[in-house]
Every structure is written in C-alpha cells, then in structure tokens.
C-alpha positions in Angstrom: 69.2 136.5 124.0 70.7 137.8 120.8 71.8 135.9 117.5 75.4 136.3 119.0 75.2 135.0 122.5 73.2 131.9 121.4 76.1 131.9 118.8 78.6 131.7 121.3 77.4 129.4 123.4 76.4 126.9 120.9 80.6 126.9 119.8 81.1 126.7 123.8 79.2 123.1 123.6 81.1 122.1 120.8 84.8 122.8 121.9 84.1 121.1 125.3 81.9 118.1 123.5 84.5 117.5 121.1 87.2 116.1 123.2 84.7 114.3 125.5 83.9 112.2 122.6 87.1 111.6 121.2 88.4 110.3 124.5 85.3 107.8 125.3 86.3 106.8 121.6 89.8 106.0 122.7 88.8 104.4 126.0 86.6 102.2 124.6 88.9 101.1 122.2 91.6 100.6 125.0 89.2 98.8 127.1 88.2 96.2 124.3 89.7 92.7 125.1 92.7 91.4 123.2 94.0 88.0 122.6 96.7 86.1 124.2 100.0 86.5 121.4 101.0 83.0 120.0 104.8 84.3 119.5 107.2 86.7 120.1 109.3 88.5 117.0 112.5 91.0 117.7 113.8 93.2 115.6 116.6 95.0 115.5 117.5 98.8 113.7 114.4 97.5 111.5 115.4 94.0 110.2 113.4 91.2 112.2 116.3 89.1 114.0 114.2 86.3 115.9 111.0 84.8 116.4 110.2 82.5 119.7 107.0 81.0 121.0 105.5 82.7 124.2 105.2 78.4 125.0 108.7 79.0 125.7 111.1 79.8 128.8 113.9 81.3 127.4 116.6 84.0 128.7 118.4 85.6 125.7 121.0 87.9 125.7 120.2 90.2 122.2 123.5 91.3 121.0 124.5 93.9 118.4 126.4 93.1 115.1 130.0 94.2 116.9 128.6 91.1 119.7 127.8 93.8 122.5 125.0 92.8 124.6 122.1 95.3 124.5 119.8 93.8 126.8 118.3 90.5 128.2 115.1 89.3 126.7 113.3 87.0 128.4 110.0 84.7 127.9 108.1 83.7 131.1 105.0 82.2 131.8 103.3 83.2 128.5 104.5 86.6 128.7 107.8 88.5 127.6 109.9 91.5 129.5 113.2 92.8 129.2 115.9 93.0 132.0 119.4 94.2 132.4 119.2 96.9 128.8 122.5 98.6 128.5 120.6 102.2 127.9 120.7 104.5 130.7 117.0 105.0 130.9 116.0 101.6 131.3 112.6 102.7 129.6 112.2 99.4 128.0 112.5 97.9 131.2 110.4 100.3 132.7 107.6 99.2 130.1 106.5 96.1 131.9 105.4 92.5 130.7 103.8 91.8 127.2 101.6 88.7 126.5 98.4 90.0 124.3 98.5 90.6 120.3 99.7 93.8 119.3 101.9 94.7 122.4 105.6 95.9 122.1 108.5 96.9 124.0 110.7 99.1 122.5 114.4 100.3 123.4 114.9 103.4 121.3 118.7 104.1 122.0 119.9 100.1 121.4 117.3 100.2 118.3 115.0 96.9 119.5 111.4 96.6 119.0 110.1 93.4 120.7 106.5 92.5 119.1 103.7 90.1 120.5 101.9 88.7 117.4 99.4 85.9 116.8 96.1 84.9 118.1 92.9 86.0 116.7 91.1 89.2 117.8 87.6 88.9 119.2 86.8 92.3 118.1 86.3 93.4 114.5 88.6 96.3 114.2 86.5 98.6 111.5 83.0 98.1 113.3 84.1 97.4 116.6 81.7 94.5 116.8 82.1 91.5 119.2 82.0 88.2 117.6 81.6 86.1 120.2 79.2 84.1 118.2 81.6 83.2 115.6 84.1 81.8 118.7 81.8 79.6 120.4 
C-alpha cells in the first residue's frame, strides 16, 4: 500500500473511533448511580419561589404574579411530578417523576424550573471514582 491509502485509512479509524468513545463516556456517566434528593426548590422566570421536603405529600397549585395558575406541582412518595400545566405541550408533564439529586422538570412557556437537590453523591464527579469506602 502507498503512504496515501495507509493515510486514509488511519483518518477512517479515527472519525469512526471518535464518537464511539465519546458516547461510552457519556453512557457511563449516565449509568453512574445518583442519590436520593433531600428537597425540592421551584423557581420561577429565575427567582427561586419555594423549597419543600421530598418527606412531604403536598399538592400545590404554582401561580404566576397576576394569581393565574400555571400548573400543579406535586410531592409523592419521595418523588416530585407535575400535573394539570396550563402550556399546550404538556412537556413538563411529559417529563416524568424526579426523586435523585440533580433532576429537574422544566416548563419553558410558564417559565418554571422544578430542581431535586440534596443528598450526597457516591461518585466523585472529576475522577469518576466510587467511594463506597468512605460510605460504609
């Protein structure tokens, strides 16, 4: 084979590695365990409104600052979801139950970004290291 051909196919293995590697980096970090949230905060257009324990069954109407209801938040079980948005997509809806650090539901035409925080994370973030000795 000539210079060029080995050329070519060595650039071959790298456009198709590439992405390979890049997605096992992103499954694996999708795949790493989370923690169960401690509390729920909502914000509204930015400014955080409320904060309520996930200990907590509650069913809240969140309302806007002209007292329109924008949608129903509710706390379950541990775990938080939204019901009955205003919005005609009903994408927030559509996105499901949250319960582990770090998840959100957000409601982009009513401006709501509902946040699970708390909990400690058994994974260090920068090394991706389990630390399950320092939790038992």
């Amino acid at each position: 084979m000539d210079q060029s051909r080995k050329k070519i196919i060595r650039n071959d293995i790298i456009v198709i590695l590439t992405p390979l590697v890049i997605a096992l980096i992103l499954l694996i970090f999708t795949l790493v365990p989370r923690s169960a949230g401690t509390f729920v905060t909502v914000s509204l257009k930015g400014e955080e409104i409320a904060k309520y324990s996930l200990s907590e069954n509650i069913s809240l109407p969140i309302k806007s600052s002209d007292g329109q209801t924008l949608l129903i938040f509710n706390i379950e079980n541990g775990a938080a979801f939204v019901s009955q948005p205003i919005c005609k997509d009903h994408s927030c809806e559509r996105m499901g139950i949250i319960s582990r650090a770090g998840e959100s539901i957000i409601c982009l035409p009513s401006q709501i970004v509902i946040t699970v925080e708390g909990g400690g994370s058994a994974v260090d973030a920068v090394a991706c290291i389990f630390k399950e000795a320092e939790l038992l």
